[in-house]
LUMLUM-685296 format. One record per residue: x, y, z of N, C-alpha, C, O in turn. Coordinates in steps of 0.001 Angstrom, whole numbers, padded with zeros to 6 digits, always signed. Atoms other than C-alpha are relative to their C-alpha. Layout:
LUMLUM-685296
XYZXYZXYZXYZ
...
//
This chain:
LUMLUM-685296
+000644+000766+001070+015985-035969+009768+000575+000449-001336+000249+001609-001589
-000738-000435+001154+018000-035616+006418-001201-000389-001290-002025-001301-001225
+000684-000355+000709+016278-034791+003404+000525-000750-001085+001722-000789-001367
-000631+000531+001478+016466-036707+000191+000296+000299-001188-000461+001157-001644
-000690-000750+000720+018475-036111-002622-001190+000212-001034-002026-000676-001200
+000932-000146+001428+016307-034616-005734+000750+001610-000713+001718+002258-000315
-000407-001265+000473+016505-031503-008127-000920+000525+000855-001212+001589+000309
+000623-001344-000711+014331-029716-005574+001047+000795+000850+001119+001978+001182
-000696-000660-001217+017036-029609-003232+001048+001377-000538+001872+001957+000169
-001060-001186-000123+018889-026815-004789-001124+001305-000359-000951+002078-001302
+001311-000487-000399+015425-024966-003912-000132+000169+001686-000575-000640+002501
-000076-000114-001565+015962-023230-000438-001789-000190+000681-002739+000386+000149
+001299+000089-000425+012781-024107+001478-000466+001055+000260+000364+001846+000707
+000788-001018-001454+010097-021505+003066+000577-000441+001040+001774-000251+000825
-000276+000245-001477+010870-022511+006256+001723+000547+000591+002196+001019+001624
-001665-000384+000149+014723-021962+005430-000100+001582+000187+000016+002285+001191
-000032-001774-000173+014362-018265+004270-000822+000535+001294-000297+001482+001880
+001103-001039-000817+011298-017148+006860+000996-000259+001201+001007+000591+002092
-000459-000324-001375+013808-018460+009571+001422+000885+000051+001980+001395+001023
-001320-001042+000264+016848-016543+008230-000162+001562+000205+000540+002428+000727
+000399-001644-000419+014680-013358+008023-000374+000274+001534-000392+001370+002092
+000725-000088-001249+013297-014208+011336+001049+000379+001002+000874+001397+001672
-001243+000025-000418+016786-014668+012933+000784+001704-000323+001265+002446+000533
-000212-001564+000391+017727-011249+011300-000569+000975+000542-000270+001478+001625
+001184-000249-001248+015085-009694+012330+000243+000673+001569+000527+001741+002113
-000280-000178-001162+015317-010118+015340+001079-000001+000970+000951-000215+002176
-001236+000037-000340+019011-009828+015849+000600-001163+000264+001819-001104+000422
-000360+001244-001251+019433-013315+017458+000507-000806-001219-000114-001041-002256
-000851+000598-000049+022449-015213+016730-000482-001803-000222-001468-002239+000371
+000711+000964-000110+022171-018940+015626+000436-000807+001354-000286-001746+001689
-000494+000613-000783+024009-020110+018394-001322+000717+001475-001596+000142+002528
+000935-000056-001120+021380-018400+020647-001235-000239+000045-001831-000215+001122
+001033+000838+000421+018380-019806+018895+000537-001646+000372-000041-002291+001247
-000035+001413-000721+019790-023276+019428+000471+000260+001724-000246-000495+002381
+000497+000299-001469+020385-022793+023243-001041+000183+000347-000929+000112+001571
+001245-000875-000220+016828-021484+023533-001062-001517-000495-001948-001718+000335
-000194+001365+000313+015964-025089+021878+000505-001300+000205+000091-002336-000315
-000655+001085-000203+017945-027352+022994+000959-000789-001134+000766-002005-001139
-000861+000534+001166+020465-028337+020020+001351+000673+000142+001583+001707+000769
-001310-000401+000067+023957-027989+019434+000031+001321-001264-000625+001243-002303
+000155-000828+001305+024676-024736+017199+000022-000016-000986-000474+000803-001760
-000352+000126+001102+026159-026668+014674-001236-000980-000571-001068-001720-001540
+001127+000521+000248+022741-028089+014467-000842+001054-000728-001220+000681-001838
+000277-000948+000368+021347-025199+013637+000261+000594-001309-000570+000987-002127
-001158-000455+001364+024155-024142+010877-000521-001073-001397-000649-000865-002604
+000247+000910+001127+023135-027604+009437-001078+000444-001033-001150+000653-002244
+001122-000186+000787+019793-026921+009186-000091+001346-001174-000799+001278-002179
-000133-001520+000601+020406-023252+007646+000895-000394-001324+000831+000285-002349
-001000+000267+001223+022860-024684+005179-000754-000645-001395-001670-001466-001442
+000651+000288+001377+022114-025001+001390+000896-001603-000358+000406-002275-001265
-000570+000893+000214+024638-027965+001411-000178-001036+000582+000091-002012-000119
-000145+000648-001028+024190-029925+004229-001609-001096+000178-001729-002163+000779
+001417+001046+000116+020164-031305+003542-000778-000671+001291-001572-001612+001284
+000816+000128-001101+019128-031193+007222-000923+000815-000081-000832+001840-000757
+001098-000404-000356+015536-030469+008526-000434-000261+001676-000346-001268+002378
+000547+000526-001358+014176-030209+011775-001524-000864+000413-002592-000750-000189
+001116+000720+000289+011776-032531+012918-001335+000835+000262-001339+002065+000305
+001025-001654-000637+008046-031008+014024+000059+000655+001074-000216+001849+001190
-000396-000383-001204+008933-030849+017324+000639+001590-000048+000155+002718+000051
-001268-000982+000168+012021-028766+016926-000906+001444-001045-000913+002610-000648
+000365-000853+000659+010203-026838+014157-000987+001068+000951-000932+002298+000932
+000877-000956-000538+007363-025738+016533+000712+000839+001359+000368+001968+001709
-001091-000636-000604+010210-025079+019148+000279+001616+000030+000195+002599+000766
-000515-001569+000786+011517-022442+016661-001009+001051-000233-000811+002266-000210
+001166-000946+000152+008480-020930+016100-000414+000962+001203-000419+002189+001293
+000115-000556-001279+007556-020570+019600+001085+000962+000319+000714+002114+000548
-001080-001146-000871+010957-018709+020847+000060+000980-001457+000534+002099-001260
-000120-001754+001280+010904-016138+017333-001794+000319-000256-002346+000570-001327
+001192-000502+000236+007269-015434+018270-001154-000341-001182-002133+000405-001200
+000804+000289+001267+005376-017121+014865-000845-001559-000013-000713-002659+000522
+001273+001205+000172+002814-019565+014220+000648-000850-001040+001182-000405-002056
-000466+001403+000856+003849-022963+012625-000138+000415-001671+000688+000288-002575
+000438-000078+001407+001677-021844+009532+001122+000710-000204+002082+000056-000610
-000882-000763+000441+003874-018916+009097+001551-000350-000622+002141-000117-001677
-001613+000556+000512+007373-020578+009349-000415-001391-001051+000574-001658-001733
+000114+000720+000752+006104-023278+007353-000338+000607-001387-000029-000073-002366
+000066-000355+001166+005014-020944+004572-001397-000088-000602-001734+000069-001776
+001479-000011+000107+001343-021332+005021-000774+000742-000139-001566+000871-001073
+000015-001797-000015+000706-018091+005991+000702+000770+000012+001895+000675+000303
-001028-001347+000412+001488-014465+005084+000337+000508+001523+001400+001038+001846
-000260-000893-001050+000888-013347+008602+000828-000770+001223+000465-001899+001553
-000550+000852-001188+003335-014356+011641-001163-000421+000739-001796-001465+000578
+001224+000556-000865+000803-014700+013813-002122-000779-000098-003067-000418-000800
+001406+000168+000320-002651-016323+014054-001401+001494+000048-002387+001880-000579
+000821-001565-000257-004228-012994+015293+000757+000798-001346+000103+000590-002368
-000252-000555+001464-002299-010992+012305-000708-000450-001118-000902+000254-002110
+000147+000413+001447-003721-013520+009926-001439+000206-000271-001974+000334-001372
+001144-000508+000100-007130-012789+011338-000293+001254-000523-001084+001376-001458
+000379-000910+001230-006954-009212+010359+000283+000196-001117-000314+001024-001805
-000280+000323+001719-005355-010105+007074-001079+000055-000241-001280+001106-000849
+001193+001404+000238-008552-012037+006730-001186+001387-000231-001682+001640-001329
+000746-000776-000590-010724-009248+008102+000404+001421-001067-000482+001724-001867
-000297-001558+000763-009294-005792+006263+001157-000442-000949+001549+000583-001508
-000900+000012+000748-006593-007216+004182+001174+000513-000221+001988+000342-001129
-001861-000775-000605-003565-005311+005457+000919-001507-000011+000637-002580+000523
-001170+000600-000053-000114-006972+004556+000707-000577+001404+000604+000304+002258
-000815+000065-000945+002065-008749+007410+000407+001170+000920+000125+001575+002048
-000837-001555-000265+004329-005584+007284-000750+001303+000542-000209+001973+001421
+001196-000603-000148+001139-003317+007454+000135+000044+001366+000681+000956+001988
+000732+000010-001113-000213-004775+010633+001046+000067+000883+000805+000894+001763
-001068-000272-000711+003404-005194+012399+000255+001810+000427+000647+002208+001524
+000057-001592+000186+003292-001010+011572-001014+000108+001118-000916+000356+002320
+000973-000734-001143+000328-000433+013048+000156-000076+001749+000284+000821+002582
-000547+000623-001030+000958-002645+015958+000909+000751+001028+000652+000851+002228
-001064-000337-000467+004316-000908+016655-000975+001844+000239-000630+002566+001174
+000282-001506-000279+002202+002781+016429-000967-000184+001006-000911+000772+001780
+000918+000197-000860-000758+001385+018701+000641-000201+001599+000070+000023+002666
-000814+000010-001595+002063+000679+021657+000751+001523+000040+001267+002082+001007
-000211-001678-000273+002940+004199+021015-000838+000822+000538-000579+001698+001362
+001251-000628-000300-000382+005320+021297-000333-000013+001728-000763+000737+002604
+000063+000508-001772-000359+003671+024651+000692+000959+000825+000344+001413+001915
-001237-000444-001179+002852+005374+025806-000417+001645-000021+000101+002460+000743
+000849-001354-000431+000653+008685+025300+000990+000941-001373+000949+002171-001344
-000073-000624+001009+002478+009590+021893-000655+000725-000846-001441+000043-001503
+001102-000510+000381+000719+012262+020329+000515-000023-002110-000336+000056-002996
-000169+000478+001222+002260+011692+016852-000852-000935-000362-001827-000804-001102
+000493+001328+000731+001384+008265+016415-001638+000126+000506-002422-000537-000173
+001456+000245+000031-002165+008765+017776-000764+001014-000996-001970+000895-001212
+000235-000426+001339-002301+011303+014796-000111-001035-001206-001062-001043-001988
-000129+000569+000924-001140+008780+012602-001394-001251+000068-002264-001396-000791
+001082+001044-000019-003468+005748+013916-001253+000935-000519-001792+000809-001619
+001809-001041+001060-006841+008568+013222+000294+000113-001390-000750+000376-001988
-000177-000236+001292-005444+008834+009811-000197-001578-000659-001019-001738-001562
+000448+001093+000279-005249+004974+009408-001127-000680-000044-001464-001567-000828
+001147+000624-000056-008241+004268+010555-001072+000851-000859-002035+000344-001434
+000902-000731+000941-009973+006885+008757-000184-000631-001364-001283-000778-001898
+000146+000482+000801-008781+005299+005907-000600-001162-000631-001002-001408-001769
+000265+001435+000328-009557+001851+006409-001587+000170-000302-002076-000442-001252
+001363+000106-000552-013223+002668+007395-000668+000975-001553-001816+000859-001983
+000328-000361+001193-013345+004736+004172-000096-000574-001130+000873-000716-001875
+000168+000765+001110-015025+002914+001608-000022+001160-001404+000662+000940-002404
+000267-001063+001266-015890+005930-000976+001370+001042+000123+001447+001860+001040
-001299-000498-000022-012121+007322-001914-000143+001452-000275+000853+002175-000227
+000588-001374+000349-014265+010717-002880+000249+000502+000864+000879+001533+000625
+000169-000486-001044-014451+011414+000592+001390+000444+000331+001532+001598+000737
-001354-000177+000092-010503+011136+000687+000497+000952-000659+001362+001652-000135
-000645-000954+000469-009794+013277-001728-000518+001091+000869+000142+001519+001815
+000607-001130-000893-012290+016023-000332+000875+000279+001299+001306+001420+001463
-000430-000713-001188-010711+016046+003063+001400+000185+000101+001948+000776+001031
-001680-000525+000202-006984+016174+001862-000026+001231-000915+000950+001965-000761
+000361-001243+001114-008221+019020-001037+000034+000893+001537+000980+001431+002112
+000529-000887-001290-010568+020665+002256+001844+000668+000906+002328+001799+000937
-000981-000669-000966-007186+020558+004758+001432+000334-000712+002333+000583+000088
-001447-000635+000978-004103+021551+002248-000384+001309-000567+000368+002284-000577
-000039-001369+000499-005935+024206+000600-000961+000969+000522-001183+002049-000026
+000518-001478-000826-008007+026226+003072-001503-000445+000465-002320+000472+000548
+001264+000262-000809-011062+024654+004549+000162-000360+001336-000711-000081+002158
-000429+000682-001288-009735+023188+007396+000633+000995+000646+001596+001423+000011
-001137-001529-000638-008181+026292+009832+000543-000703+001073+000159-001830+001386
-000514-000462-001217-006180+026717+012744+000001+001260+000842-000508+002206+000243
+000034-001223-000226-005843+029439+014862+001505+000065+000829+001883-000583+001805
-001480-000276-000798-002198+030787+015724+000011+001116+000948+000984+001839+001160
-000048-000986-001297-003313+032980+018535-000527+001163-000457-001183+001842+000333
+000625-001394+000471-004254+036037+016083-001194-000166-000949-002175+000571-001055
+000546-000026+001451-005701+034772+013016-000577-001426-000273+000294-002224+000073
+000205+001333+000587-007663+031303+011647+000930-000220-001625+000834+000622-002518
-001099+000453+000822-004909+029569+009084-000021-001184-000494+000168-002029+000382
+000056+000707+000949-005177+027132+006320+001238-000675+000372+002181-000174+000985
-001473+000461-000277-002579+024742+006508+001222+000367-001094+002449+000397-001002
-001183-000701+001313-001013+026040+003155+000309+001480+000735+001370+001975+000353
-000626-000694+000354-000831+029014+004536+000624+000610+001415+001053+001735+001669
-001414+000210-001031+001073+028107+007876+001239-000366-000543+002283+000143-000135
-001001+000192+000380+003266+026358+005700+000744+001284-000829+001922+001640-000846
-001201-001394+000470+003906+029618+003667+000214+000698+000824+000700+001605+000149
+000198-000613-000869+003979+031458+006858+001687+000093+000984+002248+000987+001616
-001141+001003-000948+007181+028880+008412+001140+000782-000869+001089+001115-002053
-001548-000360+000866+010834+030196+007558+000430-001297-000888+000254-002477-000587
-000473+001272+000871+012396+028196+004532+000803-001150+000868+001945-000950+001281
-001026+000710-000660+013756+025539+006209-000644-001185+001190-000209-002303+001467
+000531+000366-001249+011573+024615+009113-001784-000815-000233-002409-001059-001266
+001352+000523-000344+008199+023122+010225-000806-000045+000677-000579-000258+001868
+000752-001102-001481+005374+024358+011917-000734-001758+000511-001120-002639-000257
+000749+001199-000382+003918+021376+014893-001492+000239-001025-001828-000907-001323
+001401+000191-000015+000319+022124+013432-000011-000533-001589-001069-000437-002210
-000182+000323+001537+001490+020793+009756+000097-001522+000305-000005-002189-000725
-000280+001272-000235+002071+017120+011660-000889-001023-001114-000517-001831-001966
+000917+000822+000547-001318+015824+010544+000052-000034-001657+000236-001126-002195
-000048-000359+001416-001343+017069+006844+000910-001359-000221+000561-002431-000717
-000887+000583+000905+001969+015595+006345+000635-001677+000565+001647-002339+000341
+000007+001277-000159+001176+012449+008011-000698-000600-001232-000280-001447-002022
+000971+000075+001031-001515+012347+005783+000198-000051-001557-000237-000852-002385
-000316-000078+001992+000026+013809+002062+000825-000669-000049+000991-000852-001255
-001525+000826+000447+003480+011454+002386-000516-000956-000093-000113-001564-001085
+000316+001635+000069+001812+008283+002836-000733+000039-001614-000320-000474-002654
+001384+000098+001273-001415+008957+000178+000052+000713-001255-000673+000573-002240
+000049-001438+001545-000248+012052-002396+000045-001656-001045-000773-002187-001797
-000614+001029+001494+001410+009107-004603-001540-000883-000267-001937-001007-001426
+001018+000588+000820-001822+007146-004719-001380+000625-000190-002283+000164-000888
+001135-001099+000805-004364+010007-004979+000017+000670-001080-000829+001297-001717
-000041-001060+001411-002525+011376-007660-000115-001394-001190-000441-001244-002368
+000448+001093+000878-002776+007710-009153-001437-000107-000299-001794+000093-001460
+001096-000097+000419-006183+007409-008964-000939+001223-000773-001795+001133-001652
+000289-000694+001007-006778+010661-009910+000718-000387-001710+000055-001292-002216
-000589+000566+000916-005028+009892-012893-000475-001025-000899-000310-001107-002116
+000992+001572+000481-006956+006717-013681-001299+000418-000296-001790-000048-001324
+000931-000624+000020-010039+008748-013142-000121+000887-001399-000876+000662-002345
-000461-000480+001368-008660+011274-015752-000459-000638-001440-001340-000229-002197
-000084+001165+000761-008143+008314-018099-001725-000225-000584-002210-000051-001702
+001100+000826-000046-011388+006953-017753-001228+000999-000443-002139+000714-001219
+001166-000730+000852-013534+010178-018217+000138+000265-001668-000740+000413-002518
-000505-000913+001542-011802+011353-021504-000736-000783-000468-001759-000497-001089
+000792+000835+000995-012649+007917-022587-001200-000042-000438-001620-000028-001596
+001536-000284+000589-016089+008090-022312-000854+001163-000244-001987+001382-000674
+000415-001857+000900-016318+011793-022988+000284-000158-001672-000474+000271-002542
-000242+000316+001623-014848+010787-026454-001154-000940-000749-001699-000508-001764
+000725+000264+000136-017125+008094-026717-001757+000523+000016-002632+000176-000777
+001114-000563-000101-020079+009823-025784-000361+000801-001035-001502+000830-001496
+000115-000903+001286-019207+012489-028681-000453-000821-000943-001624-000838-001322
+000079+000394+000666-018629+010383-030818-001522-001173-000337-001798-001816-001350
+001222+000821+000190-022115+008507-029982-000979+001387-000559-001417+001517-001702
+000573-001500+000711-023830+012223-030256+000192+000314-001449-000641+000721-002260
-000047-000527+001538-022512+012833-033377-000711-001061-001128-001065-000541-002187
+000230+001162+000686-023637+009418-035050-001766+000613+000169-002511+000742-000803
+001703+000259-000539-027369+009977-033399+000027+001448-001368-000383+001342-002524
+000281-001108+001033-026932+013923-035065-000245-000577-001329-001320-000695-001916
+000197+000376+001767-025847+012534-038642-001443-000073-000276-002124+000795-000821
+001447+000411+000244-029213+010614-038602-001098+000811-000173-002172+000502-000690
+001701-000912-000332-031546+013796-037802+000464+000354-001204+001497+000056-001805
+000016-000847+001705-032530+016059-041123+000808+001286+000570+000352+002179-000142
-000554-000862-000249-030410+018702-039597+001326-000748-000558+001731-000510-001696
-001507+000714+000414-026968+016384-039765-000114-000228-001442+000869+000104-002104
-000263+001013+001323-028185+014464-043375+000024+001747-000640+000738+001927-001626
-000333-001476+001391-028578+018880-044853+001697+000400+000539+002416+001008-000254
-001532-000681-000721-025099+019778-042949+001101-001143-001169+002095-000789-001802
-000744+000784+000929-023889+016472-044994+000240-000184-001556+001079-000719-002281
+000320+000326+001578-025509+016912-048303+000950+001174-000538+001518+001161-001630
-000589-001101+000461-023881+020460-048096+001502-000154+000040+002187+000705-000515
-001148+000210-000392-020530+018836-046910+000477-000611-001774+001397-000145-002445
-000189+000500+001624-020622+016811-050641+000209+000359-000959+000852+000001-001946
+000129-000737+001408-021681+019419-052436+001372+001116-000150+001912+001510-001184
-001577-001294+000012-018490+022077-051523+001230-001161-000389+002321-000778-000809
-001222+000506+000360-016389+018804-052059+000134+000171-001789+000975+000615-002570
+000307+000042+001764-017870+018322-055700+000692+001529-000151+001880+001440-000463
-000125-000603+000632-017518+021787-056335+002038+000519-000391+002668+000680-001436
-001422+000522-000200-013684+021877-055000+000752-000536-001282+001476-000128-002191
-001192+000910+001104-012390+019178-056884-000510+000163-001814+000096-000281-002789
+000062-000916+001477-014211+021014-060147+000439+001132-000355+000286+001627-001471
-000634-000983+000099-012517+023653-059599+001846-000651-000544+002687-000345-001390
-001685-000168-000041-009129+022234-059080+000429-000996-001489+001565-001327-001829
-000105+000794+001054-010021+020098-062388+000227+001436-001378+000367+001137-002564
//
């Protein structure tokens, strides 16, 4: 079905790019997307081409969808998430495409009895399920700087002070969780702290500055002021 001429057309479609990334992606060749379809390759090339002003019809479109795994919405540009189930937990917790593909890929780990990634999923989910970010800081403060122990066979051990413990160079297994934990989140705990920062000064300044206004008003502030007048007067009679 050829597309008609306008100034849109030098405007690659959604459907264009999501199947270029899709094709990428997933390694696959256009010539092996159109046998997988039924089209000649150079059918394919057409459609992919910025020159050429072919489209596939819906058929063909839902075709493509079907063999690169994605939901119509998706390759059409409808939705963020490939899939209808992805778009549900979009919907549901608000995790990115990319996000849930992650998790996805660590949850078939989890399966295969990976003990990494079933570190990492308890850390994800901890997070998600964590509405109050207080609690977050607390238990990355608690396990980096000495609430949280281990025991290395002699002694209970902070995770700081396995890590000072490790030869320069190396990494002790019982540091996994931590630094599943501080690589992903340091950068936005130290943001929010940060914001937090921000935000008290402000109304610590404000607050003074409301205190001091209320003081002026009492007969303590208006004698502290009358006496503030009177050392100016005398001052600038002096320096007269």
């Amino acid at each position: 079905m050829a597309r008609k001429n306008s100034t849109a057309d030098s405007i690659i479609p959604v459907w264009v790019q999501r199947l270029q990334a899709l094709l990428e992606e997933r390694d696959m060749k256009q010539s092996e997307l159109a046998g997988k379809i039924g089209v000649a390759p150079s059918t394919v090339s057409d459609w992919l081409s910025e020159t050429k002003g072919r489209e596939p019809g819906v058929s063909k479109l839902y075709s493509i969808a079907t063999v690169l795994g994605v939901s119509m919405d998706y390759l059409m540009g409808a939705s963020e998430c490939e899939t209808a189930k992805n778009e549900e937990i979009h919907k549901r917790i608000g995790l990115s495409n990319k996000a849930i593909k992650k998790l996805i890929r660590l949850q078939r780990k989890v399966k295969a009895n990976n003990l990494l990634a079933v570190k990492k999923v308890a850390v994800c989910n901890f997070l998600l399920e964590t509405e109050d970010m207080t609690d977050l800081f607390d238990c990355l403060y608690n396990y980096l700087l000495g609430e949280y122990y281990f025991n290395d066979g002699q002694q209970d051990l902070s995770a700081t002070a396995i890590y000072l413990k490790s030869p320069l160079g190396t990494s002790d297994e019982r540091l996994n969780f931590a630094e599943s934990f501080s690589y992903v989140y340091l950068s936005k705990i130290t943001q929010e702290l940060s914001l937090l920062k921000e935000e008290a000064v402000k109304r610590s300044r404000l607050r003074e500055k409301k205190t001091y206004e209320e003081w002026k008003n009492t007969d303590a502030g208006k004698a502290v002021d009358l006496e503030t007048l009177k050392d100016q007067a005398a001052y600038e009679d002096g320096e007269e």
